[in-house]
VEXGU-213414 format. One record per residue (C-alpha): x, y, z. Coordinates in pm, whole numbers, plus 32768, in hexadecimal, padded with zeros to 4 digits. Layout:
XYZ ...
END
This chain:
061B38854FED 0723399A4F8C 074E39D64E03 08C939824D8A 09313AEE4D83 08A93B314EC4 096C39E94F44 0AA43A564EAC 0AA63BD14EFA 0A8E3B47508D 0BC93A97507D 0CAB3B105181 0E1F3A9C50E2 0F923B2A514A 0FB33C815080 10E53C204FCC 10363AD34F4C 0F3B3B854EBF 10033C8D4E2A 10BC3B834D76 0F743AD94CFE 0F073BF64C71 10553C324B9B 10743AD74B3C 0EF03AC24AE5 0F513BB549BC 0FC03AA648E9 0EEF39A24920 0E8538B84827 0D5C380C48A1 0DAD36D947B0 0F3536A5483F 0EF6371E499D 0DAB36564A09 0E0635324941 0F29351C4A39 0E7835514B4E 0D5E346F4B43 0DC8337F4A5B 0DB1333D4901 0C8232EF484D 0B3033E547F0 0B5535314898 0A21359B4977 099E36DB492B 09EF38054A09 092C37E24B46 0973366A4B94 0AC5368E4B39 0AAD37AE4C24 0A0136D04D58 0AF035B84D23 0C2F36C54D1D 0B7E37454E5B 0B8B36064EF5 0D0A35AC4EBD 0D3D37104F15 0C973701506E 0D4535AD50AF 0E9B3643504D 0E593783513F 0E0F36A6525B 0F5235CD5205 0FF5372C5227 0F4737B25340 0F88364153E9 112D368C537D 10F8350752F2 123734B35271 117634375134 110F35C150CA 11AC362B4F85 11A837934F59 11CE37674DE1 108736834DD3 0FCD376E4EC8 105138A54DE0 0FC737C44C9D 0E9637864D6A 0E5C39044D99 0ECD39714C3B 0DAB38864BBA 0C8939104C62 0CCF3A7A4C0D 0CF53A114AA5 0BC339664A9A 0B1F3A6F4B7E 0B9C3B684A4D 0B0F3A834960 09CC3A314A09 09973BC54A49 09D13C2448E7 08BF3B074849 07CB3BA54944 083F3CFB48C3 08153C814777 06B43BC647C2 062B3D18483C 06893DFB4701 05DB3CD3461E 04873CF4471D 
END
């Protein structure tokens, strides 16, 4: 099975929706934005979060892909702007993990 990172640098998304993930992921807040999105409650650290955000991702893509007139580009866009943050935060406690070894 493919690590996280590896799963999320494979994502093939519309240019533009990524671009705007990207921007948007610069102010995330990890306790507003993923409370929203998967509920209130305990927050999971970063790499469940990260497979459950992948999950309601890839079910939102194929809603898009599938032009279902239940897609929401704003929820797909929230989606998106989730994983990188938590990719960002993910990466820099592995960063941070390997200075302390």
């Amino acid at each position: 099975m493919q690590d996280i990172m590896t799963t999320l640098r494979q994502l093939n998304r519309p240019r533009l929706l990524v671009r705007a993930a990207r921007l948007g992921a610069k102010d995330y807040n990890r306790d507003r934005h993923l409370q929203r999105i998967l509920g209130y409650g305990a927050l999971p650290r970063s790499g469940p979060a990260l497979m459950r955000l992948l999950e309601l991702e890839r079910d939102m893509d194929d809603m898009r892909r599938a032009e279902d007139h239940a897609y929401s580009l704003s929820r797909h866009l929230d989606l998106l702007i989730a994983l990188v943050g938590e990719a960002r935060v993910l990466n820099a406690m592995q960063v941070a993990q390997g200075a302390r070894v």
